[in-house]
ZAMARGU-4260 file (C-alpha; in steps of 0.2 Angstrom, whole numbers, plus 5000, padded with zeros to 4 digits):
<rodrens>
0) 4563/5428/5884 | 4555/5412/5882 | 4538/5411/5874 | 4524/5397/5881 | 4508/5392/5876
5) 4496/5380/5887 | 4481/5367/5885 | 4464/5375/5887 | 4463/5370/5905 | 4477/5379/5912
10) 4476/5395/5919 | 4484/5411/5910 | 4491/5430/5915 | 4483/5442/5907 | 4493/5455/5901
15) 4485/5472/5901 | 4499/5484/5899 | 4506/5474/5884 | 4517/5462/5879 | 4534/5462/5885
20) 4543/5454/5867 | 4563/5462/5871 | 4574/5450/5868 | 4566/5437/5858 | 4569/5433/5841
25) 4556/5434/5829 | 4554/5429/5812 | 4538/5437/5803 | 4534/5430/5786 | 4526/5443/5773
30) 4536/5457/5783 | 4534/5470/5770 | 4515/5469/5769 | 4502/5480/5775 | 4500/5470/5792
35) 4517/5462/5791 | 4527/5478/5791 | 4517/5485/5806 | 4519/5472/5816 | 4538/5473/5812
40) 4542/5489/5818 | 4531/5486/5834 | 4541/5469/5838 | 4558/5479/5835 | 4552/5496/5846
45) 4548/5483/5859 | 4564/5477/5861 | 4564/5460/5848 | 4576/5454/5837 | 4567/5450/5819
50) 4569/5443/5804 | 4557/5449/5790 | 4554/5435/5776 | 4545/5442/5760 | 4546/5438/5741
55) 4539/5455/5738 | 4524/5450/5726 | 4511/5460/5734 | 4524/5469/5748 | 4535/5484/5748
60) 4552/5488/5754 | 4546/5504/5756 | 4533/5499/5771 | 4549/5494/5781 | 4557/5509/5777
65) 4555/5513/5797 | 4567/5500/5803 | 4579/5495/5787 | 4594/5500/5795 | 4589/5494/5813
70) 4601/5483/5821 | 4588/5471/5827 | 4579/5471/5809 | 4584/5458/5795 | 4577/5456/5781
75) 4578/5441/5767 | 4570/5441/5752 | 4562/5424/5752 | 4545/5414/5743 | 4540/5404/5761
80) 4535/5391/5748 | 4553/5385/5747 | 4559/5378/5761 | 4574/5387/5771 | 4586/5385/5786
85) 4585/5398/5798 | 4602/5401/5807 | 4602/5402/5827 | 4590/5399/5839 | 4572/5406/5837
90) 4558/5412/5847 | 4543/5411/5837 | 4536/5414/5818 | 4522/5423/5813 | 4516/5419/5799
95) 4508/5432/5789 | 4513/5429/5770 | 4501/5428/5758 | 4491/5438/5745 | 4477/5446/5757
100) 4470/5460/5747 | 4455/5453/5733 | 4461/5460/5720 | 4480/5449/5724 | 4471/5434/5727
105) 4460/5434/5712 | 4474/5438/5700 | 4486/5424/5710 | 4475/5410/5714 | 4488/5397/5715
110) 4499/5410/5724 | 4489/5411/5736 | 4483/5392/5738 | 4503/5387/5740 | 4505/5402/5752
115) 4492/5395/5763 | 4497/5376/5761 | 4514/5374/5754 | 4521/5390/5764 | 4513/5384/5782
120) 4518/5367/5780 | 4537/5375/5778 | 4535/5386/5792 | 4527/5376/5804 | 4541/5363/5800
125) 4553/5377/5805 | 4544/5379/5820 | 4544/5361/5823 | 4562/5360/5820 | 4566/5378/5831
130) 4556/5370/5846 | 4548/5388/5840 | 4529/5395/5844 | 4521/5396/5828 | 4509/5412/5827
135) 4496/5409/5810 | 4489/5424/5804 | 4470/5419/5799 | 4457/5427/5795 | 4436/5431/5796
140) 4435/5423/5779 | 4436/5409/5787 | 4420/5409/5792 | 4412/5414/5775 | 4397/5422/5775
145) 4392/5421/5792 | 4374/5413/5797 | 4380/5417/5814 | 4382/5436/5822 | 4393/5441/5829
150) 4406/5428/5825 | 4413/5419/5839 | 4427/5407/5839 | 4417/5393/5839 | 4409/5394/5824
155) 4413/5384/5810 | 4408/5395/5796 | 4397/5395/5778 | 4412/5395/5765 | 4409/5391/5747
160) 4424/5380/5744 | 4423/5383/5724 | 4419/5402/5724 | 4431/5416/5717 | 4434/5420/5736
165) 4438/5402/5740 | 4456/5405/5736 | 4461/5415/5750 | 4448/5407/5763 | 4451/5390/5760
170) 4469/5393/5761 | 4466/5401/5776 | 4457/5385/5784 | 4469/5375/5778 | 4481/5384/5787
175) 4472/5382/5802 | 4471/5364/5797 | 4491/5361/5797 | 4493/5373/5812 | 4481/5363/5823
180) 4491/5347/5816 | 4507/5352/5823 | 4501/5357/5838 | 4494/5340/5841 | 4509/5333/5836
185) 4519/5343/5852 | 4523/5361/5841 | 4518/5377/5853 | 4507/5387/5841 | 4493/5401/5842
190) 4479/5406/5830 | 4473/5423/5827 | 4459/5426/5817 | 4460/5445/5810 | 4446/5454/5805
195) 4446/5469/5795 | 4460/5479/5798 | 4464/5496/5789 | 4477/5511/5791 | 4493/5516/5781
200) 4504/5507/5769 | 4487/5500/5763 | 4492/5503/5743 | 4479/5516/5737 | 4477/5502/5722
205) 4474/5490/5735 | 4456/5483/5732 | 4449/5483/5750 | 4435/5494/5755 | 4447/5509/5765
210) 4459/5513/5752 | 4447/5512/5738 | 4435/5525/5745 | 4449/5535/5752 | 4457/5535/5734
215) 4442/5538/5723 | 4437/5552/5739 | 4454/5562/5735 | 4452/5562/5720 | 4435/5566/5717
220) 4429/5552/5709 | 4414/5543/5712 | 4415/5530/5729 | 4410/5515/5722 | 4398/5503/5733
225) 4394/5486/5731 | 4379/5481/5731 | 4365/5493/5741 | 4378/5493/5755 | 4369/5489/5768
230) 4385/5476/5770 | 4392/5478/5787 | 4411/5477/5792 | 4421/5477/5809 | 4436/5489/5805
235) 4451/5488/5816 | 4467/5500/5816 | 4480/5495/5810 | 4490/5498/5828 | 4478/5488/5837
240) 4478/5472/5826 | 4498/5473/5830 | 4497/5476/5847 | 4486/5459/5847 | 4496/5448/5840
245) 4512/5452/5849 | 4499/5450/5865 | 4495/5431/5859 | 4512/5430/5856 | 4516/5431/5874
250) 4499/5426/5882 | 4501/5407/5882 | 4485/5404/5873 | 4483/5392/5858 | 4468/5399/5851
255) 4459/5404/5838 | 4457/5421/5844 | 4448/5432/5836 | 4455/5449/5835 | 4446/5465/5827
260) 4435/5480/5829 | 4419/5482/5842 | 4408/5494/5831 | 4399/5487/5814 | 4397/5500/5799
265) 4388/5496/5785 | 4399/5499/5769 | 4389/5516/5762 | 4388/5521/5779 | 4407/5519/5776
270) 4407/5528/5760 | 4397/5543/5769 | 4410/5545/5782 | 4424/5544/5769 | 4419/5559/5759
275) 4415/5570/5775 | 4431/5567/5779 | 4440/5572/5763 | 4429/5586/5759 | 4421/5578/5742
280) 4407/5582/5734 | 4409/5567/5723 | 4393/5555/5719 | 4392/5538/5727 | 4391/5525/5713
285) 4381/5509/5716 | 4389/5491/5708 | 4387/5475/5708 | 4390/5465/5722 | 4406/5452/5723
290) 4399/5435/5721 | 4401/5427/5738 | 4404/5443/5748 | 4400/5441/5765 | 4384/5451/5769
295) 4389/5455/5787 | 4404/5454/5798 | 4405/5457/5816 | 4418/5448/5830 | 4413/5442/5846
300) 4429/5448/5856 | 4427/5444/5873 | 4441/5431/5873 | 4454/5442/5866 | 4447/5454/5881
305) 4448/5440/5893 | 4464/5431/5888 | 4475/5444/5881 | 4468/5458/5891 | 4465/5466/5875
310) 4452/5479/5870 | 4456/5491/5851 | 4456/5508/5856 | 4456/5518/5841 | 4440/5524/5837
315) 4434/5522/5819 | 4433/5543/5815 | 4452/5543/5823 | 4458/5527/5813 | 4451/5534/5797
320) 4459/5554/5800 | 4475/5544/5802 | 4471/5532/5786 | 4469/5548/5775 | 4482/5560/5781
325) 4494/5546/5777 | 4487/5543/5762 | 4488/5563/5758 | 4505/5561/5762 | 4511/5549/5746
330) 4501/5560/5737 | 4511/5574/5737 | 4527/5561/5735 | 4521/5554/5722 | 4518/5574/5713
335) 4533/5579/5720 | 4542/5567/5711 | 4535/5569/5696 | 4537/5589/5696
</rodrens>
């Protein structure tokens, strides 16, 4: 198949029942992630030929465990900071790599910085070279702390570029920065900026808001809020960030695009719902708030809706029943294999 990208101006399909990928040849950089290894298997049940690049700091072999023997799955073990020559003729690369969790980030700053710089630069040159759509995986901390609400594309954010945060989300513009360059420069590329996403392969150590409650839940430990937790987030399932980005992929539209949930939750709202959910009766523990942590988050969707033809559709009380049965699932692995 052949995957195009327009100016602004030009008219676009919109392609409601989903993106039609077979054939193509995809290279997705941070495959065995969280969001990388999703995306993965939904590319190769669609039909697509992909290549997974990881060097497996924060990913897991175990995420692709799905597709490891599919014939239209390969995987290389590879740090996207070094540069490499991908054999044959391409299609497009997502780029997903990078530390993405705040507890990665903060414990590999300079990781994360070359990631974001060093690793773009390398896969949009790929791109380049591949006459290849380049897909850039961003991000809502890109726009900081928000003064605006919801956030809409056009924003340009309230980023403290020295913060602990600043790491990952001024990596993340930067990304942007070199993204927009190439594009300039005559490369077919696409922006997505992702919202909170959550579902399973998120590491019950992973230091995001989801796993965190769902691990301290289970376990009867007290859920731990930041703050008073009047903090909003915009959660999106796992399967409907996926089904985005392949939908950019195809759409013919540059970008940025947000893409994430239509509902806000405050994070002890969050907590609340978490323990319901597992049945605990454990206390909710109030801590200090994060330096820089963004007080509320909400995405202004409509052009995803518009030019993708996209809408999430898994509700928040679904997304989390799924979250927590997965996660109930490597508990009883993890027991097992210690029985």
């Amino acid at each position: 198949m052949t995957i195009v990208t327009t100016t602004a101006a030009a008219p676009r399909a919109v392609h409601v029942e989903g993106p039609d990928v077979a054939g193509a040849r995809i290279v997705v950089t941070g495959a065995a992630g969280f969001l990388g290894s999703h995306l993965c298997e939904h590319l190769v049940r669609a039909g697509a030929d992909v290549v997974g690049f990881d060097d497996l700091s924060t990913g897991h072999l175990t995420n692709l465990a799905a597709i490891a023997d599919h014939r239209a799955f390969d995987f290389h073990h590879h740090d996207v900071t070094v540069p490499y020559r991908i054999r044959g003729g391409l299609d497009a690369i997502m780029h997903l790599a990078s530390p993405a969790a705040p507890g990665d980030y903060l414990a590999q700053p300079l990781a994360t910085l070359r990631a974001g710089s060093i690793g773009t630069l390398n896969v949009a040159e790929s791109a380049q070279a591949k006459d290849a759509l380049l897909v850039l995986a961003s991000t809502s901390e890109v726009y900081g702390d928000p003064q605006e609400h919801p956030q809409r594309e056009s924003y340009l954010g309230n980023v403290n570029p020295i913060g602990p945060r600043s790491v990952y989300d001024e990596a993340k513009r930067f990304g942007e920065a070199v993204t927009a360059a190439y594009a300039r420069l005559g490369t077919r590329t696409a922006i997505a900026r992702i919202f909170n996403t959550y579902g399973p392969r998120m590491s019950s150590g992973d230091s995001r808001v989801v796993p965190t409650f769902l691990r301290q839940a289970c376990a009867g430990q007290p859920l731990t809020v930041a703050g008073d937790g009047t903090q909003t987030r915009s959660l999106c399932y796992v399967d409907d960030t996926v089904d985005a980005l392949a939908r950019l992929m195809t759409s013919g539209h540059a970008g940025p695009v947000n893409i994430g949930g239509t509902g806000e939750v405050s994070v002890l709202r969050l907590a609340e719902l978490i323990k319901r959910l597992c049945g605990s009766g454990a206390p909710i523990e109030f801590v200090a708030l994060p330096a820089d942590d963004p007080r509320r988050r909400r995405p202004d969707i409509s052009l995803a809706a518009r030019e993708l033809g996209w809408q999430p559709r898994v509700s928040l009380a679904e997304g989390l029943a799924r979250t927590l049965a997965w996660h109930r699932g490597q508990l009883d692995i993890r027991v097992g294999a210690r029985s």
